[in-house]
C-alpha positions in Angstrom: 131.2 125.7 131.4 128.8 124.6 133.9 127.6 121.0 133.6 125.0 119.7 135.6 123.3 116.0 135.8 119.9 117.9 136.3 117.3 119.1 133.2 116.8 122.6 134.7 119.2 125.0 136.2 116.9 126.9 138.9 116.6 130.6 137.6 117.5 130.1 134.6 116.1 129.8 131.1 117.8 127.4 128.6 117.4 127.4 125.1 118.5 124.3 123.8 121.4 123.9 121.5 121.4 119.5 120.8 123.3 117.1 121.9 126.9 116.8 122.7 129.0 114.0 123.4 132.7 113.2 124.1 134.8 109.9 124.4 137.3 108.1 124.4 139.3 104.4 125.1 142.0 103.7 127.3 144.4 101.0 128.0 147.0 100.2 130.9 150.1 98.7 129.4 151.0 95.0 129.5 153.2 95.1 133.1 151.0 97.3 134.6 147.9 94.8 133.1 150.2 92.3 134.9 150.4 93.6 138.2 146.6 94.3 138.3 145.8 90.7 137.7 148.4 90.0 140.7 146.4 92.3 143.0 143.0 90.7 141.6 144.0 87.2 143.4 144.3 89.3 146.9 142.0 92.0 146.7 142.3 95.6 147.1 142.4 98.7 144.6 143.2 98.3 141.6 144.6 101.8 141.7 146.1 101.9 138.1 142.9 101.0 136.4 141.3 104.0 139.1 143.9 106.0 137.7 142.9 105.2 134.0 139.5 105.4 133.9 139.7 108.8 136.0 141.9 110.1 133.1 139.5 108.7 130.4 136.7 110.7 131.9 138.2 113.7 132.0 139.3 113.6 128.6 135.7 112.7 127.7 134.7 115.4 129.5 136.8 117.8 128.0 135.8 116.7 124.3 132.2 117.0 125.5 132.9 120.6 126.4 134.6 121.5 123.5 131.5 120.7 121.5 129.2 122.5 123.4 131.6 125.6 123.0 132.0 125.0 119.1 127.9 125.5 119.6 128.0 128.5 122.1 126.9 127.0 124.9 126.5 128.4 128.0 126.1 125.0 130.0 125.2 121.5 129.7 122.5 119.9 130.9 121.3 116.0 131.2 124.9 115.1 131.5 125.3 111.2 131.7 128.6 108.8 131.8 128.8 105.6 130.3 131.4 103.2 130.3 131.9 99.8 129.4 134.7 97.1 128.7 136.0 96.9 124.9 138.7 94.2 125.9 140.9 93.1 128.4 142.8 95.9 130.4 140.8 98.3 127.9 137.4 100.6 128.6 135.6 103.1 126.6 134.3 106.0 128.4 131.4 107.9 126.7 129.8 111.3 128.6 126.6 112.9 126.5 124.3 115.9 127.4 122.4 118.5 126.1 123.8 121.8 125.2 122.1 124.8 126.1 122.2 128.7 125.8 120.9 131.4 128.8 118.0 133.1 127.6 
């Protein structure tokens, strides 16, 4: 599936097919929450929350592409990420574009 942050893909003709979305929300677990606040009094990566929100947008990418295949898609176009905080140690990761078919 191609998936492009663009409207057009040069040389080719889209029909459009609507919009697809996928998402999801992720949490770290209470020690490794822990540790992170540790690291947030000295600085640096927090590389399990890196780790987590990586995962969470490849799952939400993956949902997203499913959709566009339940519609026949050839591609996705428009695509977008969103994310935002639901709570503490907790995000939601929401990706959205428009399917469309090669004409």
């Amino acid at each position: 599936m191609l998936i492009v942050t663009t409207d057009e893909i040069p040389g080719k003709k889209l029909e459009p097919l609507g919009l697809v979305k996928g998402e999801t929300v992720e949490s770290k677990h209470v020690g490794k929450d822990i540790m992170a606040g540790f690291k947030g009094l000295v600085g640096g990566e927090l590389k399990g929350y890196t780790e987590m929100i990586s995962d969470a947008r490849r799952l939400a990418t993956e949902r997203m592409v499913q959709e566009a295949l339940s519609l026949g898609a050839d591609a996705i176009v428009a695509t977008r990420f969103s994310s935002s905080s639901i709570m503490q140690g907790a995000s939601e990761i929401l990706v959205y574009g428009t399917a469309v078919k090669f004409v």
